[in-house]
N, C-alpha and C positions, 0 to 999 in steps of 0.2 A: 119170668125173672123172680126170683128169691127176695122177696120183702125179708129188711132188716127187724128184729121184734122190738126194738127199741130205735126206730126212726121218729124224729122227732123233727116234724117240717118245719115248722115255726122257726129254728135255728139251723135248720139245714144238716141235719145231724142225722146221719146211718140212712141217707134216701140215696146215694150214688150218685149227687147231680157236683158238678166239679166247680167250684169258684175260682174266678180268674183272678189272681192273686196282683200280679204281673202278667206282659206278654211271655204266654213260655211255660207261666209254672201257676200250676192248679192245686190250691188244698182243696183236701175231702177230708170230711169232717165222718168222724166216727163215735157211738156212744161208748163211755168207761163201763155200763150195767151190765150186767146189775149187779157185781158188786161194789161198784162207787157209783152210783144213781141220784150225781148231783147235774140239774139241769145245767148252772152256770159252768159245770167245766165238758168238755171233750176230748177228744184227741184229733190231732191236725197231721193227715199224711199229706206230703207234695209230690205233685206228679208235672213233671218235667216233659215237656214236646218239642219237638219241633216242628214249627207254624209252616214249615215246608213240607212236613213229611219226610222229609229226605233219609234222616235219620233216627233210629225208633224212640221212642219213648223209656222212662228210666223214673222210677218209683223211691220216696226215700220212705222208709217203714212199712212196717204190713197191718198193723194192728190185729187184729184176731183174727183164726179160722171163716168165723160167720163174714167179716170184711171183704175177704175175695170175691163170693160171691154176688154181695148185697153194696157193697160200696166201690171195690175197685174194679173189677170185670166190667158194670155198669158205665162207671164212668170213662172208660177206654173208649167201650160202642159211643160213648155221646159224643165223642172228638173223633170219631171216625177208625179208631184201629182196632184190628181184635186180640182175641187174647194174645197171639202167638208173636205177638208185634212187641210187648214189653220186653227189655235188653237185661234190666238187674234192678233189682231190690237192694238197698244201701241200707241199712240199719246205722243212726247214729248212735244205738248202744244197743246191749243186750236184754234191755227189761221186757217181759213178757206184752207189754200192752204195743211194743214196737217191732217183735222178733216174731209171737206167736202164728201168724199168718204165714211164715215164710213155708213152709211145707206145703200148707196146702196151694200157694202163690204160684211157686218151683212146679208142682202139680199140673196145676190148671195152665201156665202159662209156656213154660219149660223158660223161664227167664233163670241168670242166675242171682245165688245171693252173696253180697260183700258186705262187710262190717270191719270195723279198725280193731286193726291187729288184737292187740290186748284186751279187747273185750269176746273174740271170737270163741274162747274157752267156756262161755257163760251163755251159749246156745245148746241150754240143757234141756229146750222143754218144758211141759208142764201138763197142769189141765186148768181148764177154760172154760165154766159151762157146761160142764159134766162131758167136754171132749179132750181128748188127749192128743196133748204136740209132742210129736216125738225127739228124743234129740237127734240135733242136724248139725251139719260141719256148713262150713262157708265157702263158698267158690272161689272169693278174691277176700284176702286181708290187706286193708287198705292201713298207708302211713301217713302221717303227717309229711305237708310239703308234696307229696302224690299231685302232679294236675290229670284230672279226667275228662275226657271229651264226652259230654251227655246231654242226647239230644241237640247237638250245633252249639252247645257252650263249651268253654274254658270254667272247669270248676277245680277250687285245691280246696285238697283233705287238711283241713286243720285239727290241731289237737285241742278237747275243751273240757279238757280232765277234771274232776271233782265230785259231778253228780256221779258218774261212776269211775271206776278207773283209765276204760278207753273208749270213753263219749267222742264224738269228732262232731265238727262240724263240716258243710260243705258251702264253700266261700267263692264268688262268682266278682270279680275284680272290676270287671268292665263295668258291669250294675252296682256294683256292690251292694250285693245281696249275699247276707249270713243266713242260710239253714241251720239250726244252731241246737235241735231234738229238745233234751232235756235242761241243756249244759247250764242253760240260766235261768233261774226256779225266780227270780225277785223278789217277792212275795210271800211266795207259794202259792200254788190251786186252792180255790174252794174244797176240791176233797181233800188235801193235805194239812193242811192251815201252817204247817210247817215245813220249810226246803229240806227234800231229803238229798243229803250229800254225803259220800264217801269219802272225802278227803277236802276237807274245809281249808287248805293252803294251797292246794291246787287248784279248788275254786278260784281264789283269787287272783290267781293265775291268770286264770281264763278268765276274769273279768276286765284285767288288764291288756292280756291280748288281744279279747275284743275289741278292747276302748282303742287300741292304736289300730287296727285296721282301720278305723271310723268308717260303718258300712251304712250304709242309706238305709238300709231295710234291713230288719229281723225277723226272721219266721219262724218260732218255737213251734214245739208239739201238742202246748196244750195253754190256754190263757191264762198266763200270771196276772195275779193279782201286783199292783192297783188298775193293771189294762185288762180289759175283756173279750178282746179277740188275740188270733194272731198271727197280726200282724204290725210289726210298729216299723213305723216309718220320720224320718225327718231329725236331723240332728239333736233337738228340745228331746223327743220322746225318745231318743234311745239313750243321751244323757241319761235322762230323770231315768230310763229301766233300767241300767246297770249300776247308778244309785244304788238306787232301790236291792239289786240283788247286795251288793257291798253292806248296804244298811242293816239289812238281813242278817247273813251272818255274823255281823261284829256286835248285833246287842243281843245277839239269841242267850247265852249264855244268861245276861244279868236280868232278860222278860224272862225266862226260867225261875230265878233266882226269887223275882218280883212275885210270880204268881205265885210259886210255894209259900212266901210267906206272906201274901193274901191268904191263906189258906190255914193257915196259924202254926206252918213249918211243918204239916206231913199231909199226905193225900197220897188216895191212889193213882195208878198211873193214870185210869179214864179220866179221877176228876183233879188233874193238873192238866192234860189236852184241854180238858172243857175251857177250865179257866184261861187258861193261855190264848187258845183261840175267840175268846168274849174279850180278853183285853186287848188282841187284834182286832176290833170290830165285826168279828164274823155273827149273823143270828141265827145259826144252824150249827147243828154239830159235823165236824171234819173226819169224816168217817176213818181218813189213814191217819192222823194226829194221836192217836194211844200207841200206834206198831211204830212211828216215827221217832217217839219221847224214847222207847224201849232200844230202840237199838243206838239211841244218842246217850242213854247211860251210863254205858262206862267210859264215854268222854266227856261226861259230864261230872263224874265221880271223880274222875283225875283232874279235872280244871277246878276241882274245891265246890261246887256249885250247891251240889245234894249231895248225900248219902244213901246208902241205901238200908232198910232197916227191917222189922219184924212187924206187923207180920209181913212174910216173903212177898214180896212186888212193891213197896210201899217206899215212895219219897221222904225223903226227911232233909231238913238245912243243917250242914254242916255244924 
């Protein structure tokens, strides 16, 4: 078997062993390194069964090349099926730490892959660790309102637009349990210190649409901060996290505002993340929080917030 080079037992991160999340559905935990090589975050694939057998098994994300071998093939042998037994890889969006595996997945497994609709365009590939994902098209473009039989459940494809354009989640009514990828940052990661979000009204959207399912259980892709796993569970705690993601977005704009002029009204882009993320309580630096700030600038520059000014990259307050 293929040792992951960033397993990390202690947290159960990139060893291939499956936690029983629910009956039914296993995270496996994957490492973000190296180049986000923050212990407190990972990435969270769920792997769906059925306790029968009867029906195969059904994967939401792939996370990297090095994953198939070292995290998910592993974890199939430990429940008893082999490769050739997984049905489809679901991608809840198109970002690389969710999509990149799908190749080699389809490969090794011959399973297919599906992802929702509008994000199926942004299965372009990349590299990874000095490997290259090629681009790949998708088996099935799934919609919202979709119900899918996976694994002996009833699951619908819901929409949960904002972190990206066409994030979905995958919603189980009978349990209710929300698969939910990226779609609600709360927080943000440890490596982020900041939500990265595409479309900050549609966010809200989808916090709202959450909130009326009202689902027993949330199972994100990666632990938002103020929680450290994931999985939240129980009315109280999915209140207070969709809070929290709400909370998020609606002061981001004026703790922007607040740290530039902690700063005495200019700084560079690094040292606005720093400060932003130290008056989040973070005591580490947020390694994606400089490329986050940079691509929220020119909605930041139309919301009045900063300016941008000389020399080139550099904040300033309006």
């Amino acid at each position: 078997m293929t040792t992951n080079p960033y397993r990390d037992e202690p947290r159960n991160v990139g060893t291939g062993r499956p936690i029983e999340v629910l009956p039914g559905i296993y995270e496996l935990r994957e490492s973000l390194a190296p180049g986000l090589n923050v212990p407190a975050c990972w990435l969270s694939l769920y792997l769906l069964v059925d306790p029968t057998h009867e029906t195969p098994p059904v994967l939401i994300d792939s996370g990297w090349p090095r994953s198939v071998p070292t995290v998910i093939l592993p974890a199939l042998a430990s429940l008893g099926y082999s490769a050739d037994a997984l049905m489809a890889v679901i991608n809840t969006h198109n970002h690389g730490d969710h999509t990149f595996g799908n190749v080699a997945l389809r490969d090794a497994t011959g399973c297919e892959v599906w992802i929702g609709e509008a994000d199926a365009v942004g299965l372009k590939g990349g590299e990874f660790d000095g490997e290259i994902v090629p681009p790949h098209t998708a088996d099935r473009k799934l919609l919202p309102g979709e119900e899918l039989d996976l694994a002996g459940q009833v699951w619908e494809v819901v929409s949960l637009a904002g972190h990206s354009a066409g994030s979905i989640g995958l919603y189980n009514r009978d349990r209710q349990v929300l698969i939910c990828g990226d779609a609600l940052q709360a927080q943000a990661t440890a490596v982020q210190g900041i939500a990265i979000l595409h479309d900050r009204d549609a966010y809200r959207e989808t916090v709202a649409r959450v909130s009326a399912l009202q689902p027993a259980h949330l199972l994100p892709a990666h632990p938002y901060n103020p929680f450290t796993t994931c999985h939240i569970a129980g009315a109280p705690d999915i209140a207070y996290y969709l809070g929290a993601c709400l909370e998020h977005v609606n002061t981001y704009e004026m703790e922007v505002a607040e740290a530039l002029h902690a700063l005495e009204g200019e700084a560079t882009t690094e040292t606005l993340a720093e400060r932003l993320c130290q008056d989040r309580g973070y005591d580490h630096a947020c390694p994606l929080a400089p490329r986050i700030l940079e691509l929220d600038r020119l909605f930041l520059e139309r919301a009045g917030v900063i300016r941008s000014g000389d020399p080139a990259g550099t904040w300033h307050m309006p």
